[in-house]
Residue, then its C-alpha position, 0 to 999 in steps of 0.5 A: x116620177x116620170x115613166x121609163x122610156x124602155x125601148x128594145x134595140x136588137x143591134x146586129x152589129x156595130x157598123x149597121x147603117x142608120x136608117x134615114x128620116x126625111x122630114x118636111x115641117x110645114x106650118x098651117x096643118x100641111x102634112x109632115x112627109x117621112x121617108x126611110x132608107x133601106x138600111x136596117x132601123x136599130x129599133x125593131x119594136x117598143x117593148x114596153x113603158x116602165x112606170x116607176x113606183x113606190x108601192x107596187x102592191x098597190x099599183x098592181x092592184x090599181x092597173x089590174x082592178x081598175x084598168x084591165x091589166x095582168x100580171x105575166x111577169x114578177x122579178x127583183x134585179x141588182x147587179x153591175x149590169x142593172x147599175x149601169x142601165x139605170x146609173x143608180x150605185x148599189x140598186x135593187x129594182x122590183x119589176x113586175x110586168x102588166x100586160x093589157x092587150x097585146x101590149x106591156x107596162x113595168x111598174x118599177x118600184x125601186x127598193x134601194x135608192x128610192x126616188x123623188x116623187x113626182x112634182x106636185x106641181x107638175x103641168x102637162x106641158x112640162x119637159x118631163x111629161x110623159x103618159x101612156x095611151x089606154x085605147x077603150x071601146x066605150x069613153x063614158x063606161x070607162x069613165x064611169x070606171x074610174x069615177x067609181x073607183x074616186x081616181x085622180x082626175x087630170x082633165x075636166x071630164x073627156x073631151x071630143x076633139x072637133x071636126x076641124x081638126x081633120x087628123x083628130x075629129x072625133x078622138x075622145x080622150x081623158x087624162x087621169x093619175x096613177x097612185x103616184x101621180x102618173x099621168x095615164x090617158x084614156x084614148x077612143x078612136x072614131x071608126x075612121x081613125x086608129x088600127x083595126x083591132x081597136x074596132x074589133x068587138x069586145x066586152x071590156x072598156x079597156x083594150x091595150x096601149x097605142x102609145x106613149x106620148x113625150x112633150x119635147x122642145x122642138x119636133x125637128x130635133x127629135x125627130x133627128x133622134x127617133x128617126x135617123x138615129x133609132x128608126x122610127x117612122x113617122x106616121x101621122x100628125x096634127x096641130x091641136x089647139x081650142x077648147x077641147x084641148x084646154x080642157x084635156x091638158x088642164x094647160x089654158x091656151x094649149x096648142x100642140x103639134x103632135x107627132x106619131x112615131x112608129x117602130x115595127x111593132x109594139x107601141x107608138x111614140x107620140x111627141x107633143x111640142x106645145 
């Protein structure tokens, strides 16, 4: 099943100006401008990523033996308010929040209705797609992680973006599943790229969530959304395409414009238009 997209919305009132995005799309990796207005964006941070699950004593045990995470929080909801939130009639919903870093998921595992699984055809490129980023201070001993403990490959093995491409060179990355077929990344940053605590010095491979990436049909469009109407900024991008790519999406010909989103805190929002 796709990953909820959980954002918090602290809305003071109703009448609230909406803050503004000026976007400038060019083609052939020029850069994309962003501006806000001074109106007060409704979004004030990401909160965390909701995954949906269908054993979520398994998949605590998966993100926290495997990935790093803890356990902070372990509840069952229900009620009108709940029902309404998620449009299910007649729900429960076991949520147990993980935190890596300073940032959070919540594995939900829906105890009345149950769900569809995830397609067992699903491609990277699909609509529905969507992952969370695990930065990591060392690719290939987080690999080895994972290696040893026979979890489900989404890519070939990780690739190195190349140096062309200078909003990425250099970039690491990994796609693997979850238990349920969940797409998860692995994510490095050369020392030139990234926020300063990924480079801080640490014992563990895995070190927190820079973001949730989202495939969309068209960037403009959603930037519409996530910038005009909630409040993102926009705080980077790149065109990706070649071998590297290819392999890491397991899409033969994939080329991406990419497009960084940031709120006031937590974590990003990556949109992919392939």
């Amino acid at each position: 099943m796709i990953p909820h997209r959980r954002i918090l919305n602290r809305l003071q009132s109703l009448s609230v100006g909406l803050a503004l995005c000026a976007l400038s799309l060019v083609s052939g990796g020029e850069a994309l401008a962003a501006a806000t207005s001074g109106a007060e964006p409704l979004v004030r941070a990401v909160d965390s990523i909701g995954i949906p699950v269908t054993n979520i004593t398994r998949s605590v045990d998966f993100y926290t033996r495997v990935l790093g995470f803890h356990q902070t929080l372990d509840r069952t909801v229900s009620g009108d308010a709940y029902e309404h939130l998620f449009g299910l009639y007649g729900m429960r919903l076991r949520m147990v929040r993980m935190q890596l870093g300073d940032e959070s998921i919540e594995l939900m595992q829906f105890l009345s209705p149950q769900g569809r699984p995830a397609p067992t055809d699903s491609s990277s490129n699909d609509r529905w797609f969507q992952h969370i980023a695990i930065i990591v201070s060392d690719m290939q001993r987080a690999y080895a992680v994972l290696r040893a403990n026979d979890v489900t490959p989404a890519s070939s093995e990780p690739q190195v973006l190349p140096a062309w491409n200078a909003n990425a060179a250099g970039i690491a990355a990994y796609y693997f599943f979850d238990p349920d077929g969940n797409h998860l990344e692995l994510l490095q940053f050369p020392p030139d790229k990234g926020a300063a605590k990924w480079h801080l010095p640490t014992k563990s491979p895995f070190l927190g969530i820079d973001h949730t990436a989202i495939v969309v049909l068209n960037t403009r469009a959603s930037l519409a959304y996530y910038c005009d109407t909630l409040g993102f900024s926009v705080a980077g991008h790149s065109d990706n395409y070649g071998p590297e790519q290819e392999r890491l999406n397991n899409v033969f010909g994939a080329h991406l414009r990419i497009t960084a989103l940031r709120a006031g805190a937590g974590p990003g929002v990556e949109l992919l238009e392939y």
